[in-house]
N, C-alpha and C positions, 0 to 999 in steps of 0.2 A: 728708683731702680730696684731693681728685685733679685734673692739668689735662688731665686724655687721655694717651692716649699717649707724649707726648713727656714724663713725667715719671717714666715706670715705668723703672727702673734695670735692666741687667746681666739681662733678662730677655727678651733677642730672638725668641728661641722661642718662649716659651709668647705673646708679642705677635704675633708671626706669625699663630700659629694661631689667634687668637682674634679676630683683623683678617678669615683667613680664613671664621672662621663667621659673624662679623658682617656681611659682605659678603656670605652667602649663596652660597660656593662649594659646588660640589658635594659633598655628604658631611662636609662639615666642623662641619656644625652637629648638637648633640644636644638634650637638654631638659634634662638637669642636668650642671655641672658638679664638681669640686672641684679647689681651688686652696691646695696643700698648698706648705709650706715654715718654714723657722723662724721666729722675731720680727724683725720688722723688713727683710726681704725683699720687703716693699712687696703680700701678701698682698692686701689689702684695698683697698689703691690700683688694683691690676690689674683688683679683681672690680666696681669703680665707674667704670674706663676702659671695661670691655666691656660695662657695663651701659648708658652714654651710647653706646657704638655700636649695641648692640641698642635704643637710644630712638631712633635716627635713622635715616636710609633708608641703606640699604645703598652709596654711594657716600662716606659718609663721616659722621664727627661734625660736628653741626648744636650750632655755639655757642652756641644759646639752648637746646639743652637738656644741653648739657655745664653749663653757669651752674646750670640746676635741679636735676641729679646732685648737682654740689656741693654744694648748699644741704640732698641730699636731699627737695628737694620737687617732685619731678615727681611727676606724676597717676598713671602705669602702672609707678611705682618704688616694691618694698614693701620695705622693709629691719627685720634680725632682728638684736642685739646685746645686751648687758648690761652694764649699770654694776655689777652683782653678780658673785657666784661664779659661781651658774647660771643658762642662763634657765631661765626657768618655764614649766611646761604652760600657763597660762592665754596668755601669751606666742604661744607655737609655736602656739596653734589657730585663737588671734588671725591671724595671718601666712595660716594654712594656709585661711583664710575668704576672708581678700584675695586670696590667691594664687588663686582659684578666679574671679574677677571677669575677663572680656574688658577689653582695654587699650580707656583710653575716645581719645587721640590719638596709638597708636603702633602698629608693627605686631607689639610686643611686648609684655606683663606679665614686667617681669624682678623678682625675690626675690634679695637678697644675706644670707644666712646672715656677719655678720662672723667670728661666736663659735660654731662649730657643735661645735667640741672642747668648748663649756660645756653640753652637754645630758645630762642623765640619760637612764636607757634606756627610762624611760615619753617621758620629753620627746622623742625621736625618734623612739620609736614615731609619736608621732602626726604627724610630718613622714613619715612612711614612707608612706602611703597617696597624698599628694598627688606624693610622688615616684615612683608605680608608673602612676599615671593622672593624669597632670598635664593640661590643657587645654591645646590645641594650641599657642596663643600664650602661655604661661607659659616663662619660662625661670627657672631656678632656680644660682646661683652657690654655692656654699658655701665658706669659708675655712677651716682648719683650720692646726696644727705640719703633720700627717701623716695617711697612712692610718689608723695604728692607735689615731687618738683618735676614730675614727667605727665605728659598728658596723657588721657585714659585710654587716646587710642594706642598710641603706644605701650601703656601698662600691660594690656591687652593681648599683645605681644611676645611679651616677655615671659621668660619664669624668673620668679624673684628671689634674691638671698638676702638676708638681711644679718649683717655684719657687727659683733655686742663691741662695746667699748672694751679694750684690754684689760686688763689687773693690773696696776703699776709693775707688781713684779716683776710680771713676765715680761713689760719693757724694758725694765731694769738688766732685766737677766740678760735680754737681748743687747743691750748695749754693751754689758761685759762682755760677752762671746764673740760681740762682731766687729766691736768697734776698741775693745783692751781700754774702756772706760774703768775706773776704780768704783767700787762697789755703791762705796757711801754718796759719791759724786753722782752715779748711775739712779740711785734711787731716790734722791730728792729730783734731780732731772726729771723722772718720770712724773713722781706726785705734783710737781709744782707745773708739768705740761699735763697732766689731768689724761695722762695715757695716751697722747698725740705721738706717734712716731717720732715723726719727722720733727717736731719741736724738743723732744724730750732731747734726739740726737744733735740738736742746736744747742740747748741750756749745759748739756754737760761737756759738750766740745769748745763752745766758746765762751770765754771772760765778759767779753763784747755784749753778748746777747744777757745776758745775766746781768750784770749791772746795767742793760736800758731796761729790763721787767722791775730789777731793783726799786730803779727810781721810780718807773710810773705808778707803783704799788703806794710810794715813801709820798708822792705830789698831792694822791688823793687823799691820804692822810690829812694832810696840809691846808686841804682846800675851805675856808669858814668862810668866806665871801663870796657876793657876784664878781667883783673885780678879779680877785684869783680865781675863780673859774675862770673866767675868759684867758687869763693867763696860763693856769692849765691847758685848757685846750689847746691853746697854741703850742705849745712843749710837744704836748701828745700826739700833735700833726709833725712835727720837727724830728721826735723820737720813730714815728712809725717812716716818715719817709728816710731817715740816717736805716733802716732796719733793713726797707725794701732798698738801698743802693748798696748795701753790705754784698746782702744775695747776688744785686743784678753788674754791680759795675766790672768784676771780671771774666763772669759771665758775656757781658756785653764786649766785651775787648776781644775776646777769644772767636763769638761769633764773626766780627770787622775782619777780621785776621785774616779767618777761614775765607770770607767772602772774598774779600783781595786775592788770595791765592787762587781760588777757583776761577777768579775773572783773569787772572797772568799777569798781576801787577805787584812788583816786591814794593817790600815793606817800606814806608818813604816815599815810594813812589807818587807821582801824579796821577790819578784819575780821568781818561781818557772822557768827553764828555758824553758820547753814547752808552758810557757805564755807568752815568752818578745816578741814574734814574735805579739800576737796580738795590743802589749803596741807602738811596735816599728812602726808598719799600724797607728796607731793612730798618734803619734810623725809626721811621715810623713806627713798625711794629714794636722794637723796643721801648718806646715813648710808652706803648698802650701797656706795654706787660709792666713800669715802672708805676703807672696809674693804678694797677690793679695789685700790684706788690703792695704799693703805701693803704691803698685800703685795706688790704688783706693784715698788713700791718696794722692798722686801728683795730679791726676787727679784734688779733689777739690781743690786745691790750684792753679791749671792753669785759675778753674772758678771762683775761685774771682780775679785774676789778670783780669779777662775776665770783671768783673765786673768793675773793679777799673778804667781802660783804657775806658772803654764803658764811665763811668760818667766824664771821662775827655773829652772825643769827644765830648758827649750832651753838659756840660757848653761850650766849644769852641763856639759849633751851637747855643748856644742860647737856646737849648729843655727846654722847661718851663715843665719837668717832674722833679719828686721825686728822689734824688740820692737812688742807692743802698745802698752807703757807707755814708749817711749824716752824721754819727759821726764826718768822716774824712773832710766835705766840706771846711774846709781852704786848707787842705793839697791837695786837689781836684783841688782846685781855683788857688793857685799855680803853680802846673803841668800846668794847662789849658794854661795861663799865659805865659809860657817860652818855653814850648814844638811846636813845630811847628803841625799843625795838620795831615799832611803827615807822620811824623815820628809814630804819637799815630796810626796811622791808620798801618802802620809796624807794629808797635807791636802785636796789636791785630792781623794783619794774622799771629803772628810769634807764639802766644802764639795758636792759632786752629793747625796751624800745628805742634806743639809738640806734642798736645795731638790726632792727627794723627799718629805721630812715634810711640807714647808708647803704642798706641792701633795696632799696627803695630809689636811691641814687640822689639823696640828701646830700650836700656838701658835707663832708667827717665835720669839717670844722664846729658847722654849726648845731650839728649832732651831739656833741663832745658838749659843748657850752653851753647846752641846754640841760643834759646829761651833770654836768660838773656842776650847777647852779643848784640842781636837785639835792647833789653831796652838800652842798655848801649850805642849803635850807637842814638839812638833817644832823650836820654839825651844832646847829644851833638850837636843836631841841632836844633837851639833857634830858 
């Protein structure tokens, strides 16, 4: 979710310029954009700031339609994302139908692509057509890591922004102002999510989520054999999917809920059986977004290992920079200490090439236990 402007972090530039085409300076406006940068760089927050100024007239954003951005329910706002791996063709043609409709109370049709890195090359295919002859008042946003998880013809298309990673601070700062997080809480939050919005605003709101980084940090430590690796990994699959049911299960209750009502059946109620079919599309999709939580889940758990290793190499070297993990700096100082620095240096390619497999569609498990055997060979070369 987004509150305009004034929440998009460490990204003056690319707001600049996007203040400028929303206001209709000369030349500054195109018909599609893309808005590249890593996780949590506020991608998506940016692409729903500039879509609430292209909903409002060009002297500025109109609160009552920043309120329905929010919500995602303004009339001339089409939006494309997945609770899956991919989206789907049916998905993208769906969109590409909408996106062809005149704005019915703005002087735009804006499309936010959240997930545009999640399309096959049929599934873009068929957003390619609407981004070569788009309708005058359609404007098209797209999110992505980077250029090269889109294909050239659509590159091609687009004008690109490319989004830097925050400053802790200015995450920090942000969590005091928006969130009346405490200062000292706010700014480890940040450094230990390595500038990730939305995580940093996880670690300093919840206990929960902090003691499960806690431990997977404390496991690895831990890890001197193939047998506890294999036992790690399993924790690791256990920790990431307790992480992704955190997020989804009242998430998930609330969509049942909503659905029940829309269909005229109170709460308790029986499910008439020409309805289970729309209950049981729901059920499904949840299933897919819980699949792609628990790996999204492994995933952060490979970058703070990514983290932890990185601040065991700088102390080795000497780097007179700020640990990610200062909490830990004994347990850092340690490692540094006994580890050979060729081993940490294994690790770390072993932990990038997991999260290569799993993005490859490698079981995490056996990702992880391949990944954790590597710790566990590097433990033992002092």
């Amino acid at each position: 979710m987004t509150g305009g402007w004034s929440e998009i972090v460490g990204q003056a530039d690319a707001v600049a310029q996007l203040q400028r085409a929303a206001g209709d300076a000369p030349g500054a406006m195109t018909h599609a954009w893309l808005l590249t940068g890593p996780p949590g760089s506020g991608r998506s927050n940016l692409a729903y700031a500039f879509a609430a100024a292209l909903l409002s007239p060009p002297s500025g954003i109109d609160p009552e339609v920043e309120t329905l951005v929010t919500a995602r329910t303004h009339p001339d706002l089409v939006t494309l994302s997945t609770e899956g791996v991919l989206i789907t063709i049916a998905q993208a043609r769906a969109v590409v139908q909408r996106a062809s409709l005149a704005p019915s109370s703005s002087r735009h049709r804006v499309v936010v692509v959240e997930d545009a890195d999640r399309m096959a090359e049929r599934t873009s295919n068929a957003l390619l057509k609407a981004l070569e002859e788009p309708p005058p008042e359609t404007v098209w946003i797209l999110c992505a890591p980077s250029e090269a998880d889109l294909l050239p013809t659509i590159r091609s298309r687009v004008r690109t922004l490319t989004l830097q990673v925050p400053d802790p601070a200015e995450v920090a700062r942000l969590l005091v102002e928006r969130d009346g997080v405490e200062r000292d809480v706010a700014e480890r939050a940040a450094r230990e999510a390595q500038s990730h919005i939305g995580m940093a605003r996880r670690l300093a709101q919840s206990p929960e989520a902090r003691a499960r980084r806690a431990e997977t940090l404390d496991i690895a430590m831990r890890v001197s054999t193939s047998a506890s690796a294999v036992l790690a990994a399993a924790r690791y699959v256990e920790i990431a999917t307790a992480d992704a049911d955190a997020l989804s299960v009242e998430r998930d209750e609330l969509e049942r809920a909503q659905a029940l009502r829309q269909l005229g059946i109170e709460p308790g109620g029986t499910v008439p059986p020409q309805l289970r079919r729309q209950l049981k599309e729901l059920e499904e999709a949840q299933k897919q977004r819980a699949k792609r939580g628990m790996r999204d889940g492994v995933d952060r758990i490979l970058v703070d290992l990514l983290s932890l290793y990185r601040d065991i190499l700088m102390t080795q070297l000497g780097v007179g920079r700020e640990l990610v993990n200062q909490a830990m700096q004994p347990t850092v100082q340690a490692a540094a200490d006994y580890l050979a620095r060729a081993a940490v240096i294994d690790v770390l390619d072993a932990i990038r090439l997991a999260r290569e497999r799993i993005e490859a569609n490698v079981p995490p498990l056996l990702a992880l236990e391949a990944m954790l055997v590597q710790a566990a060979r590097a433990a033992q070369r002092r």
